[in-house]
N, C-alpha and C positions, 0 to 999 in steps of 0.2 A: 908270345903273341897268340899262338893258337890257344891255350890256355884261356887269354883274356878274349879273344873270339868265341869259347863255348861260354865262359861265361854271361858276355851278353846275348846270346842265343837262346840260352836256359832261363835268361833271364827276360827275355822278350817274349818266348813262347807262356812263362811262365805266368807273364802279364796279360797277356791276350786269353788266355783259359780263365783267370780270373775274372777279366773283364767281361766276358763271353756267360760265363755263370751269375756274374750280379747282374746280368741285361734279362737272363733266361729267368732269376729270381724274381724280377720286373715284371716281366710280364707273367709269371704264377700267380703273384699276388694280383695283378689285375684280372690273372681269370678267377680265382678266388672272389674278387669282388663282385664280377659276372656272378658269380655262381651264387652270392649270394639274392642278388637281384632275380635272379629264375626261380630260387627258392622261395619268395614273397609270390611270386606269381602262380607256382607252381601249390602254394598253399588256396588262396584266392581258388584254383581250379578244383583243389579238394574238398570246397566250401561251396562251391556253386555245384559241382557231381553229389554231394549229399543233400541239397537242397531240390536237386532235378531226380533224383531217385527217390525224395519225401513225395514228391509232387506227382512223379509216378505211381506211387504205392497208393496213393490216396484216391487218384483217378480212378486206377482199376479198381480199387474195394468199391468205390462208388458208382464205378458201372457194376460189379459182382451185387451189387444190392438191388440192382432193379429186375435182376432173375429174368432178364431179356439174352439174345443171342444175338448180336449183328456181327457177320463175320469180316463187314470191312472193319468193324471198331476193333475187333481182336486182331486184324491182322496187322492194326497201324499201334497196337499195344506189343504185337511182338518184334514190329522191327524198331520200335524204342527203347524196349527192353535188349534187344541185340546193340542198339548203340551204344545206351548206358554201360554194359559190360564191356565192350570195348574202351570207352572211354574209362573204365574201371581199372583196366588191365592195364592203357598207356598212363597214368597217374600213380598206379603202382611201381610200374618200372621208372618212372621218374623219379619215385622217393626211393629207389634205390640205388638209382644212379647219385641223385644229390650227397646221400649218405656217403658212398663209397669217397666223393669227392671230398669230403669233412675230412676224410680218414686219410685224403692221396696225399698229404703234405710228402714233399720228396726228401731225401737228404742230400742234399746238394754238397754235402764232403762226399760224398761216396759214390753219385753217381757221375755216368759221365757227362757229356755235353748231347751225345745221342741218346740214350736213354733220358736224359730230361725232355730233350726234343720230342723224342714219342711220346712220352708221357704228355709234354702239353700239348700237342697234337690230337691226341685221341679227347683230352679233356677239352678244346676245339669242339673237333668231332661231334660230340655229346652235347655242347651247349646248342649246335647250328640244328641239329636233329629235335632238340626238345624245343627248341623257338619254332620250331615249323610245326612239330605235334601241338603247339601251345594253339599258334595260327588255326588250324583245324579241328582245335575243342572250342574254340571260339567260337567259327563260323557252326560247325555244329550244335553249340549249347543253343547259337541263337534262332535254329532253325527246330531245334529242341524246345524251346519256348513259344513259339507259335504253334508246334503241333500238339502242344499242350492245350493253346488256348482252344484249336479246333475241338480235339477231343473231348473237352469242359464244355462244350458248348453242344455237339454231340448226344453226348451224356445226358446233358438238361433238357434237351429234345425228346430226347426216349421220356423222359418223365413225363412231359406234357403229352404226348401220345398213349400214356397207358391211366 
């Protein structure tokens, strides 16, 4: 009797582990999904930072051409250039977090039910953090494109003045 007691025992833990890991596999593959959707977006941002640093580079040559000095135009050029780098930096570590993510596939023989937990955990972690840096290149780029428009307009003033 005890005999057939451990083996339904071993055999009910043995079920619940399993079951416990095809649910955890479940939802990898949905953060995987996720991840690929942050990926689409997170390209999108490296398309619109090199189009807002085209846009930069061109303003400044184009005020550097008029061989004028206005120290509020340079100072609204240097704290563009500070965000752009920033926004540089957070798009960098995004494509390095997404990479690593490619590479996290787990082995789900080998680990256990904790160590997948943290692991999806932290890959959580990392999507809810880059949604929120996503949120604030947004709101940035688009306050980035208005101080574009001012500075182009700036610019064109200086010319009509000289």
């Amino acid at each position: 009797m005890k005999k057939l007691y451990l083996i339904l025992l071993s055999s009910l833990i043995m079920f619940s582990c399993d079951n416990e890991k095809k649910e955890m596999m479940a939802e990898f593959n949905a953060i995987t999904e996720k991840n690929d959707s942050i990926s689409k977006v997170h390209n999108s941002f490296e398309n619109t930072l090199e189009d807002m640093t085209a846009t930069y580079d061109r303003l400044f040559e184009a005020y550097k051409d008029k061989n004028v000095q206005d120290s509020t135009i340079l100072i609204n050029f240097e704290e563009q250039a500070k965000l752009l780098e920033r926004h540089d930096a957070i798009v960098k570590s995004h494509a390095k977090i997404i990479e690593a993510h490619k590479n996290a596939e787990p082995d789900f023989e080998t680990l256990d039910t904790n160590a997948l937990n943290e692991k999806i955990d932290e890959m959580k972690k990392w999507h809810e953090q880059m949604k929120n840096d996503h949120e604030t290149l947004k709101e940035e780029h688009e306050r980035l494109e208005k101080h574009f428009v001012v500075l182009k307009d700036r610019i064109n003033n200086l010319e009509a003045k000289n």
